[in-house]
C-alpha positions as protocol buffer text, in pm:
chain_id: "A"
residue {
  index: 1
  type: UNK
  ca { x: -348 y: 1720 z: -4035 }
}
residue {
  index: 2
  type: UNK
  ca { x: -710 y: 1530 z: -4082 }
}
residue {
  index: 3
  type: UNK
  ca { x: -934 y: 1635 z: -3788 }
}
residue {
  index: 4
  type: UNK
  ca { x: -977 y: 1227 z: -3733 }
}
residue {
  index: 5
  type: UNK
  ca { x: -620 y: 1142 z: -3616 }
}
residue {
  index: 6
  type: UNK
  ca { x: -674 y: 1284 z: -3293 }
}
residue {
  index: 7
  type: UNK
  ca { x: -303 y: 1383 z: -3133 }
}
residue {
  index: 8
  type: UNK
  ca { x: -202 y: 1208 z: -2799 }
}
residue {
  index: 9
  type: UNK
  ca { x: 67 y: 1346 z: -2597 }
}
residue {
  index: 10
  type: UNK
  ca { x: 220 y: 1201 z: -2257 }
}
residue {
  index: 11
  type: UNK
  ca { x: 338 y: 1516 z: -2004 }
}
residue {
  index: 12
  type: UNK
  ca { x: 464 y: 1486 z: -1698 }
}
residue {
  index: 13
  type: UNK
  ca { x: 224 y: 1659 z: -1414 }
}
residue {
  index: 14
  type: UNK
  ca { x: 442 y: 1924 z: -1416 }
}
residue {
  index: 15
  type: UNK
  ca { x: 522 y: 1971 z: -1809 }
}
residue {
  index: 16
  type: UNK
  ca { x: 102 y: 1948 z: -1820 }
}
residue {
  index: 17
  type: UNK
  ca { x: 82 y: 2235 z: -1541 }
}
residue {
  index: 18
  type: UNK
  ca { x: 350 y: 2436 z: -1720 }
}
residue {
  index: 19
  type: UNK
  ca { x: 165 y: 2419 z: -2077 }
}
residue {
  index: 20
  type: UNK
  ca { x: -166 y: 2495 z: -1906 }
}
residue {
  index: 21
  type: UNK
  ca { x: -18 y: 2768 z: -1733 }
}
residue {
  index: 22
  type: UNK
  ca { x: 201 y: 2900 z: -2101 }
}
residue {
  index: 23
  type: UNK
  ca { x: -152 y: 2917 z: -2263 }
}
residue {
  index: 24
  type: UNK
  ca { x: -354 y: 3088 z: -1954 }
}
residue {
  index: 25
  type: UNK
  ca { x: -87 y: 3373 z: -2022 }
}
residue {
  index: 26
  type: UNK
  ca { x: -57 y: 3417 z: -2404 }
}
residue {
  index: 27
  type: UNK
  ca { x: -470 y: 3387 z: -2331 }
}
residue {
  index: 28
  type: UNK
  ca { x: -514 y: 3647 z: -2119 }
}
residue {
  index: 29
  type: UNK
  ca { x: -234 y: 3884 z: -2274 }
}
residue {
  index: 30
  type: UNK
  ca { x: -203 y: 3804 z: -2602 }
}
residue {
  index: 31
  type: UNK
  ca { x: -471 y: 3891 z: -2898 }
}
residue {
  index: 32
  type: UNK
  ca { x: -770 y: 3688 z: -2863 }
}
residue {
  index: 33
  type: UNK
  ca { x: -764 y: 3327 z: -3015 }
}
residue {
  index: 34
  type: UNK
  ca { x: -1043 y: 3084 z: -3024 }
}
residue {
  index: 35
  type: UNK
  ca { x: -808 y: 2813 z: -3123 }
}
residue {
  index: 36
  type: UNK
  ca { x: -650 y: 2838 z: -2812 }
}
residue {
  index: 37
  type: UNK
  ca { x: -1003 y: 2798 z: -2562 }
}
residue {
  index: 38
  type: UNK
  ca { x: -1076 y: 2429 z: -2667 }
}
residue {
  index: 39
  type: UNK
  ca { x: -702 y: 2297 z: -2610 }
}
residue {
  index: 40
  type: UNK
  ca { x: -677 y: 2513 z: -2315 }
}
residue {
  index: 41
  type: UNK
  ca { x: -997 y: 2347 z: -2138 }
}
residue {
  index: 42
  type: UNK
  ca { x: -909 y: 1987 z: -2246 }
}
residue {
  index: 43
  type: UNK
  ca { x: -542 y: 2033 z: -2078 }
}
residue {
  index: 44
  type: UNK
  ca { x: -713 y: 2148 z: -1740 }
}
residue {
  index: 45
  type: UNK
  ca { x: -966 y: 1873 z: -1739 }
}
residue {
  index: 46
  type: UNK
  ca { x: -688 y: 1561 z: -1813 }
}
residue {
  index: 47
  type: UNK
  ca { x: -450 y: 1721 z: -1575 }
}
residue {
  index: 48
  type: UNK
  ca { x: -645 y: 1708 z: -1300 }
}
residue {
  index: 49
  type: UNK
  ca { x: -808 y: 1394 z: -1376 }
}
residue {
  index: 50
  type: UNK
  ca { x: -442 y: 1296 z: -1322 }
}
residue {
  index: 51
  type: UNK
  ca { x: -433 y: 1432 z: -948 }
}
residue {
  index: 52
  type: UNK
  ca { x: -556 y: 1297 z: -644 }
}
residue {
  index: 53
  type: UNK
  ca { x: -662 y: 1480 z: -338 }
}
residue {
  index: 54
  type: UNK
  ca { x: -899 y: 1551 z: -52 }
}
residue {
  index: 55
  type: UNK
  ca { x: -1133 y: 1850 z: -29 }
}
residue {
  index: 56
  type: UNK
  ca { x: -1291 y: 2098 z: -336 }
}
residue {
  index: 57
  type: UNK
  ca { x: -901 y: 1956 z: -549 }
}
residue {
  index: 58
  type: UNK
  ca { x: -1021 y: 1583 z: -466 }
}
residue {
  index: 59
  type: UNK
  ca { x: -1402 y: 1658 z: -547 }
}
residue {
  index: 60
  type: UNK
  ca { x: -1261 y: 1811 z: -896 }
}
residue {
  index: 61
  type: UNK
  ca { x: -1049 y: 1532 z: -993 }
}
residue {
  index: 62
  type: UNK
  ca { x: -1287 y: 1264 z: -946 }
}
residue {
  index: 63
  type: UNK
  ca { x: -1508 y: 1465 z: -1142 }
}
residue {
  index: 64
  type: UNK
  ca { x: -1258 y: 1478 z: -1411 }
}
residue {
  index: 65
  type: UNK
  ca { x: -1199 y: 1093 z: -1409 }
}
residue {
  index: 66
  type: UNK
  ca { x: -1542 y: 1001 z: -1435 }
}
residue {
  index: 67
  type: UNK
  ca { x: -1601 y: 1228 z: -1744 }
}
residue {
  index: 68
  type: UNK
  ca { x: -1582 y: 1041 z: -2088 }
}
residue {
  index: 69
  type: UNK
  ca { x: -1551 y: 1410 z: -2257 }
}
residue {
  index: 70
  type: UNK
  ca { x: -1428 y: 1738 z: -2159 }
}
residue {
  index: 71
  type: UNK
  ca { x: -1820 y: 1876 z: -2191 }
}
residue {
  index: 72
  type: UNK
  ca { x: -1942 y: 1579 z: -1895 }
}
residue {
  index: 73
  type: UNK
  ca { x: -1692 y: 1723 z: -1625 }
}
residue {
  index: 74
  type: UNK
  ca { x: -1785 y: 2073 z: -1766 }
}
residue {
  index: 75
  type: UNK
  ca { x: -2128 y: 2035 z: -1668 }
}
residue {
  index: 76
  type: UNK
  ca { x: -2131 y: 1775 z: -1357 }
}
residue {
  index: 77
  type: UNK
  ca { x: -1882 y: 2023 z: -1229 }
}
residue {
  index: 78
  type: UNK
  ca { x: -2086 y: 2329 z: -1271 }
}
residue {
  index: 79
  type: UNK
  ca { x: -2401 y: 2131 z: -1150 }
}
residue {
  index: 80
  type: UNK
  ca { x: -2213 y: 2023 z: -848 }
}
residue {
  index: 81
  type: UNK
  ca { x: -1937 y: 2293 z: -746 }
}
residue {
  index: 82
  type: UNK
  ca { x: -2139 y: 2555 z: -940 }
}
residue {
  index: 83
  type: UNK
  ca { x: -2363 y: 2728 z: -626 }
}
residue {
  index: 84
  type: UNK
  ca { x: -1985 y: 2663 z: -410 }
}
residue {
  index: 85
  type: UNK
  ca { x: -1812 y: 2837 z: -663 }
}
residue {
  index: 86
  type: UNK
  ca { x: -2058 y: 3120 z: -774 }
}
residue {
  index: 87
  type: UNK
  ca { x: -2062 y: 3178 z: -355 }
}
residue {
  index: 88
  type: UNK
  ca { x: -1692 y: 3189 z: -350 }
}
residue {
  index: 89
  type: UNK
  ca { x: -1666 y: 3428 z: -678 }
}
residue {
  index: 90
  type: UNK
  ca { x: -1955 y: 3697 z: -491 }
}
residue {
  index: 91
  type: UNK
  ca { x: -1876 y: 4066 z: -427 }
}
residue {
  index: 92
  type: UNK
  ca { x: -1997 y: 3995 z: -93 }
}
residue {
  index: 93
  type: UNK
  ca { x: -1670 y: 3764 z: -34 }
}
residue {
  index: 94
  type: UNK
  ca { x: -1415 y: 3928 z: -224 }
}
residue {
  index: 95
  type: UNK
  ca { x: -1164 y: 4166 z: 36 }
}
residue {
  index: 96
  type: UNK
  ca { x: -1196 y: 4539 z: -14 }
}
């Protein structure tokens, strides 16, 4: 398939949170595939452009809809949730 013809696909919320959820598993178990990262990323970042919310799920989203391209939420998320979530992901607040 040319690289040019991009591939659109209309899910469901749910059939989007499934797949996401299908290739987080055969990710994180299966042998390592690079083909799988890219895909992976861009499913995340249109499915929750999709949701709506209040709090850190709201902040995301709108994040995600104002993003022309998968790299622009990337880094306006890390450059605004980034310091939140690096606090969140500490030793110092994990449970022993």
């Amino acid at each position: 398939m040319p690289e040019d013809h991009p591939v659109q696909l209309n899910l469901s919320p749910q059939e989007a949170e499934a797949l996401h959820a299908a290739l987080e598993d055969l990710l994180e178990s299966g042998p390592a595939n690079p083909d799988l990262e890219r895909p992976f990323r861009l499913l995340a970042w249109r499915t929750l452009a999709a949701k709506t919310g209040t709090g850190l799920t709201g902040r995301l989203a709108d994040l995600a809809r104002e993003a022309d391209t998968l790299e622009q939420y990337e880094a306006a998320r890390d450059e605004e949730l980034g310091p939140i979530l690096d606090g969140l992901e500490s030793a110092e607040n994990r449970d022993p």
